[in-house]
C-alpha positions in Angstrom: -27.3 -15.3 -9.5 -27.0 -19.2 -10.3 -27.9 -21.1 -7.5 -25.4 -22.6 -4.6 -25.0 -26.3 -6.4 -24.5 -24.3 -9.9 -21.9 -22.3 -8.5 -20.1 -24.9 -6.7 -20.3 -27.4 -9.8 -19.6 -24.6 -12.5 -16.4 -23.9 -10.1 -15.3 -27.4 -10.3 -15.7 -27.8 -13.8 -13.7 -24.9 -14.3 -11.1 -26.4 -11.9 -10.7 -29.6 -13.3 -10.3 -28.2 -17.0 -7.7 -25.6 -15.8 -3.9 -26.3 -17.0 -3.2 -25.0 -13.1 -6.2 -26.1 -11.5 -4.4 -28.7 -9.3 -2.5 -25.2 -8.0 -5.6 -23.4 -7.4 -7.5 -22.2 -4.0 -10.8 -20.8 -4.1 -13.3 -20.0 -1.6 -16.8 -18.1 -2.4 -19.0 -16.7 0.0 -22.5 -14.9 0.4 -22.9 -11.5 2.4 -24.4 -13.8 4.8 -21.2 -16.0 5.5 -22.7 -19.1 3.7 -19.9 -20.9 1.8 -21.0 -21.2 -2.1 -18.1 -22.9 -3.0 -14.2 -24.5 -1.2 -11.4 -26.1 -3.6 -8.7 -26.5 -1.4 -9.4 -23.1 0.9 -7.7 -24.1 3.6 -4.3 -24.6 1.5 -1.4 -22.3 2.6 -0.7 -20.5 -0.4 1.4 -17.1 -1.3 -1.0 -14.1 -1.3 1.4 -12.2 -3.7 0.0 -8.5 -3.7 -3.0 -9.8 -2.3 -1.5 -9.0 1.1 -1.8 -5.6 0.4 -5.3 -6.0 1.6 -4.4 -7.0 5.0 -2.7 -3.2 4.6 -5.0 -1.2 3.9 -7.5 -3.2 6.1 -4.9 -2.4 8.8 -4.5 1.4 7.6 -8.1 2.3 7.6 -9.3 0.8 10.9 -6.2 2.4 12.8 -6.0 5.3 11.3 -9.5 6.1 9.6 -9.9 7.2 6.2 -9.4 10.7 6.6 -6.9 10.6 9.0 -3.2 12.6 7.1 0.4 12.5 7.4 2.5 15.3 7.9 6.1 16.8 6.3 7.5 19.8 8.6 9.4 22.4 8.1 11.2 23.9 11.1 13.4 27.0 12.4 16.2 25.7 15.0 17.0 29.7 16.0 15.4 33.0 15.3 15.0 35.3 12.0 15.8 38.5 11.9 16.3 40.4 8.9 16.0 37.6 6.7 18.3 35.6 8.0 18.0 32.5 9.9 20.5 32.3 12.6 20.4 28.6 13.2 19.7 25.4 11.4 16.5 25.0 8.6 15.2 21.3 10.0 13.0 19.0 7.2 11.2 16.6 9.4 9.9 13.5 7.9 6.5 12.2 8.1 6.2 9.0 6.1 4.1 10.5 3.6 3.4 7.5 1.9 3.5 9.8 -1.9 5.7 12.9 -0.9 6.8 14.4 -4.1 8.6 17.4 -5.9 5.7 19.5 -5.5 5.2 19.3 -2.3 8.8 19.9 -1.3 8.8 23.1 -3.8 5.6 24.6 -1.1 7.5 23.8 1.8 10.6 25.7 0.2 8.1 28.6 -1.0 6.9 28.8 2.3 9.9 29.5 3.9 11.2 32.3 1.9 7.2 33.8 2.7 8.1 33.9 6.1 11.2 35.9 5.4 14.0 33.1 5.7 16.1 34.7 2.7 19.1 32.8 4.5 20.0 30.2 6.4 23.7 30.9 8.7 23.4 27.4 9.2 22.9 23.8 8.2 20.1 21.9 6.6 19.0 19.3 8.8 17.5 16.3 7.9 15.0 14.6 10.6 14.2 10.6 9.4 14.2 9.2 12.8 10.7 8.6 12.3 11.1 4.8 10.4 14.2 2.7 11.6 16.9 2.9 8.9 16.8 0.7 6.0 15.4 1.8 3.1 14.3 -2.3 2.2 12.1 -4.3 3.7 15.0 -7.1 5.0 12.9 -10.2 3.8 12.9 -9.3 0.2 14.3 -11.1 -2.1 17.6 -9.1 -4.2 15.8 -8.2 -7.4 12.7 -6.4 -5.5 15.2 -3.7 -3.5 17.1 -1.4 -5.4 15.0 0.7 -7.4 13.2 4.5 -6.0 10.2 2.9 -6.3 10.7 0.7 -3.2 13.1 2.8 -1.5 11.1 3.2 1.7 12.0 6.3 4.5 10.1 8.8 6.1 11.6 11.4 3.6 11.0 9.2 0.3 10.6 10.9 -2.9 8.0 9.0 -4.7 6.4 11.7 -7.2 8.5 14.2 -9.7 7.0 17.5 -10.2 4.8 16.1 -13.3 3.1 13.7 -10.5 4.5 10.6 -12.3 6.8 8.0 -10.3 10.5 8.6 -10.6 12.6 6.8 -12.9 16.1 8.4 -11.6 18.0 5.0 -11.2 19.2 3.1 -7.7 18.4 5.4 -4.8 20.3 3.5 -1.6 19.4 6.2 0.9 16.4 8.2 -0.2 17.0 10.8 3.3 20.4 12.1 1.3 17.8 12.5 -1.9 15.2 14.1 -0.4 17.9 16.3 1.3 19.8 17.1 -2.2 16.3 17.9 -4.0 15.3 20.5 -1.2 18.1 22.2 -0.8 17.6 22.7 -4.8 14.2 23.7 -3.9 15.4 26.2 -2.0 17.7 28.0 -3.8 15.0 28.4 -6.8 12.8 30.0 -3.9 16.1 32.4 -3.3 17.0 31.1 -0.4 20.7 30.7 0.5 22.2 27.7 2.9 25.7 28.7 4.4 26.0 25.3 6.1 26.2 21.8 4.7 23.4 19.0 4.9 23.0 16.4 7.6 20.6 13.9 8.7 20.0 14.8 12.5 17.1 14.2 14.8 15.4 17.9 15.2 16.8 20.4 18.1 14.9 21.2 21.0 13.0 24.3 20.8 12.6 24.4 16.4 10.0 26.5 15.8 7.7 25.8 13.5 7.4 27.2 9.7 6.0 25.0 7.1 3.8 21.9 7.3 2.4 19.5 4.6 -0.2 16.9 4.9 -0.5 14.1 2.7 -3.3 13.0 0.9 -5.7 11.3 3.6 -5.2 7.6 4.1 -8.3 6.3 2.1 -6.8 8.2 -1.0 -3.4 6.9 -0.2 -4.9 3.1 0.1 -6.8 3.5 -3.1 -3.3 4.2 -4.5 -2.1 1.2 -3.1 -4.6 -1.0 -4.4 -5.6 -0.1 -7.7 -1.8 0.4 -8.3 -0.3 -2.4 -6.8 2.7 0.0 -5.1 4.5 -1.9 -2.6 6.2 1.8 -1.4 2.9 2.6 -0.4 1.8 -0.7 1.2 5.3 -0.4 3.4 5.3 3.1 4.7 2.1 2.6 5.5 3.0 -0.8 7.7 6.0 1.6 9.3 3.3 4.4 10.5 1.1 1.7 11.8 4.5 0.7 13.9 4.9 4.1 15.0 1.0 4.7 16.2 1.2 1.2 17.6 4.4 0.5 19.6 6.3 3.4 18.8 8.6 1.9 16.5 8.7 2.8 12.9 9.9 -0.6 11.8 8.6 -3.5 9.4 8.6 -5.5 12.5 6.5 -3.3 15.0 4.2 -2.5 11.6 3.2 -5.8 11.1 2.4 -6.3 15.0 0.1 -2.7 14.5 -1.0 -5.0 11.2 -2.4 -7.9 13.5 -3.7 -5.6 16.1 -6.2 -3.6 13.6 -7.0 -6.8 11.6 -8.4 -8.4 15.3 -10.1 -5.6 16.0 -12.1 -6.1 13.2 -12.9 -9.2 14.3 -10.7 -11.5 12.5 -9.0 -14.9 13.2 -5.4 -14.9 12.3 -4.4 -18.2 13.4 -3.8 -19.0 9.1 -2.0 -15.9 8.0 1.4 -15.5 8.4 2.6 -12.2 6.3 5.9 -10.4 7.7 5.8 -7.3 5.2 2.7 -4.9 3.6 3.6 -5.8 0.3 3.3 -9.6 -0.1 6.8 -9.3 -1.8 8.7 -11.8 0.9 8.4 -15.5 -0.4 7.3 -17.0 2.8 4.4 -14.5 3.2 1.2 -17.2 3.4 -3.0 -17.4 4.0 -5.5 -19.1 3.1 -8.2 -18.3 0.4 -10.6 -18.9 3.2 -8.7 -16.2 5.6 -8.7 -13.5 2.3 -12.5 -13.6 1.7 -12.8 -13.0 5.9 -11.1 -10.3 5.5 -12.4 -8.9 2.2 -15.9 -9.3 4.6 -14.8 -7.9 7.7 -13.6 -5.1 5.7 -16.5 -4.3 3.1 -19.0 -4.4 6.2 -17.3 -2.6 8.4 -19.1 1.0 9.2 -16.1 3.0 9.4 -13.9 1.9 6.4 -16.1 -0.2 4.3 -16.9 2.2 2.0 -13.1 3.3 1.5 -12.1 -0.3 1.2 -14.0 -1.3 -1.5 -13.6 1.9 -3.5 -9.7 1.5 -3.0 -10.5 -2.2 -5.2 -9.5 -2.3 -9.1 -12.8 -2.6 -10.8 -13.3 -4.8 -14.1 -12.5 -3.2 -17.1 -12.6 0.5 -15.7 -9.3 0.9 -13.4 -6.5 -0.6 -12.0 -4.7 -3.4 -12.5 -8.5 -5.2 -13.6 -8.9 -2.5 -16.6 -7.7 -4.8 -19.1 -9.6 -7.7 -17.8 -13.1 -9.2 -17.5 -14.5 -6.4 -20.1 -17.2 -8.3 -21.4 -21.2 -7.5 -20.8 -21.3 -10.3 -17.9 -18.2 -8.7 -15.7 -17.7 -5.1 -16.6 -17.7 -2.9 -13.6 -19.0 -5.7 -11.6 -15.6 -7.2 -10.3 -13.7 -5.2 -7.8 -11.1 -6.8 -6.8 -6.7 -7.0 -6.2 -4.8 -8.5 -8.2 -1.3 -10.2 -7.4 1.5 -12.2 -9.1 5.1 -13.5 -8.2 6.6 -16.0 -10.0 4.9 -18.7 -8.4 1.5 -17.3 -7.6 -1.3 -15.8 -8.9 -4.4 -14.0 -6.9 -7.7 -12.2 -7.2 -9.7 -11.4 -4.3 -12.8 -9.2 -3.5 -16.5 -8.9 -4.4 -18.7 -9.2 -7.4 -21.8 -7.4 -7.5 -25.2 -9.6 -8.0 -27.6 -8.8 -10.3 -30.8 -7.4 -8.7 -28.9 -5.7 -5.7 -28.3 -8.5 -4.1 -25.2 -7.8 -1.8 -22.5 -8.7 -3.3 -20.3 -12.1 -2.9 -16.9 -12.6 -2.0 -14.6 -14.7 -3.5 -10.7 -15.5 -3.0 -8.6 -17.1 -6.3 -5.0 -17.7 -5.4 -3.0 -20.4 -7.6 0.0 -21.3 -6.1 2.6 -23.6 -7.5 5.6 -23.6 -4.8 7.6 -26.2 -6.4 7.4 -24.5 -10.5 10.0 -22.2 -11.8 7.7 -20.2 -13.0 3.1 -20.5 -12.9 1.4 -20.2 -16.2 0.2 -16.5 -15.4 -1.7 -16.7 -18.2 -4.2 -19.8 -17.2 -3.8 -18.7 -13.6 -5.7 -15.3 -14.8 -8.0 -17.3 -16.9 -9.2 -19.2 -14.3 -9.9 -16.3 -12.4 -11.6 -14.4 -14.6 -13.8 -17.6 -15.3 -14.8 -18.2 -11.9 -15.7 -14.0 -11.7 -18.0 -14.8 -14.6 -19.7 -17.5 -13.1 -20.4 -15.5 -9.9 -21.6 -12.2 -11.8 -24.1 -15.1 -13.4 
């Protein structure tokens, strides 16, 4: 590694001959906590998908890695000779990537257990998240596609495990209910009665459950990805386990509540969604590479936190980047762009073992139309480069 004053200088020459340098924030750190390098870290600045960190951060420590979601299947009245003599009740979970396949078991595993028909209705249990399907701070053109239609009975996945490309879905509960009930009748099993979205009777019986993947496969998702439905369910479910509200609102309190118990200072972040779609969402460079630290060291989640990070040239939203001998597979790192900003945050490993340093690049220009993307990355990947030495 080049020493502290190389770093620090290398960064500022870098900087100064940057198109969008006057825009940028950067902050480096040793394992150690010594500061290698500050341009303007304490600048408020967008964290674009960046603030999916503070997610997953959130995610893992509240929940733990292995920890899974689940999608029920209940009986509201008994079954006798194949028929069910009540309602067939689909209770969602928030799994964060429920898909066609899934749904198709659950259907499967109710004609197994002899439901061949159903006298009454299908009912369809969302009461779990509150009831927009949009986070309310978004901005128009980030809303209405499947892909960000968030609800405890999402679809996220077709059958094929690819993401959905059906056009505007304005109340995913209704889809989810219209695809099962499909489901079901390729199983052979007939519903008499109609479909409604209802909280679940007392006294259903159970018949079918399905976990989601664990969380530190659903934040690696997230990451490497960049999926903002992913990044929000998982701020709802942190509102359920934390106040008992499955809201963005109560999500982002559960959101502070995990971060601190990691031991971090808030005081400079101010993020209202999981996403880092809103336009007001702001940190600091300094505040990222705290919590990229608090994270990586961490015991319980620090391995699943930095495996969940795109690395250079291999995965993610990084695998067309930083290829070159110096940087390949030694960035891991997220990525995030808006209009205005620009972000890379995480570690880069040091040659000898050395732990690895973190580092925080956000370039921020509130006041253009539209950042040069292009230098923005450039910049970053320069200033990885000079840290992987």
């Amino acid at each position: 590694m080049a020493g502290r004053v190389d770093i620090a200088a290398r960064i500022a020459g870098a900087v100064a001959a940057s198109p969008v340098g006057d825009a940028a924030s950067i902050v480096v750190r040793d394992a150690a906590g010594a500061t290698l390098a500050d341009v303007r870290g304490l600048r408020s600045v967008a964290p674009a998908s960046n603030a999916k960190l503070l997610t997953a951060a959130a995610a893992l420590a509240a929940f733990g890695p292995e920890y899974r979601f689940s999608t029920r299947l209940l009986a509201a009245g008994p079954v006798s000779d194949g028929h069910l003599a009540g309602d067939l009740v689909l209770v969602g979970g928030g799994d964060p990537a429920l898909d066609v396949d899934g749904l198709t078991r659950l259907a499967a595993t109710a004609r197994s257990r002899g439901i061949e028909v159903v006298d009454g209705r299908l009912l369809l249990d969302d009461t779990r998240f509150e009831q927009s399907p949009w986070v309310e701070s978004w901005p128009e053109r980030f809303r209405f596609d499947q892909a960000r239609a968030i609800g405890p009975l999402a679809i996220t996945q077709a059958a094929d495990g690819q993401r959905l490309a059906i056009g505007a879905v304005h109340d995913p509960t209704a889809h989810a209910g219209s695809v099962f009930r499909e489901l079901l009748a390729r199983e052979g099993v007939q519903l008499l009665g109609s479909t409604v979205e209802a909280a679940t009777p007392a006294g259903a019986a159970a018949v079918a459950e399905l976990p989601s993947g664990t969380v530190a496969e659903q934040v690696r998702y997230m990451l490497k990805h960049s999926n903002p439905t992913t990044a929000e369910v998982l701020v709802r479910q942190l509102g359920v386990a934390h106040g008992g509200v499955g809201s963005t609102e109560a999500g982002m309190r559960g959101v502070r509540a995990a971060l601190e118990g990691l031991g971090l200072d808030l005081h400079d972040i101010a993020v209202v969604d999981g996403s880092g779609l809103t336009p007001g969402d702001r940190v600091t460079a300094s505040s990222m590479v705290s919590l990229v630290d608090a994270a990586a060291r961490d015991p319980r989640i620090g391995a699943s936190f930095v495996d969940a990070l795109s690395i250079s040239g291999v995965d993610g939203t990084l695998r067309g980047r930083m290829s070159g001998p110096a940087t390949l597979g030694r960035v891991h790192a997220k990525t995030g762009t808006l209009q205005q900003a620009s972000a890379l945050t995480g570690l880069v490993d040091q040659a000898g073992g050395a732990p690895p340093l973190r580092f925080s690049v956000i370039v921020h220009d509130p006041d253009a139309p539209r950042l040069d993307i292009r230098a923005a990355r450039a910049l970053q990947d320069e200033v990885a480069g000079i840290l992987a030495g």
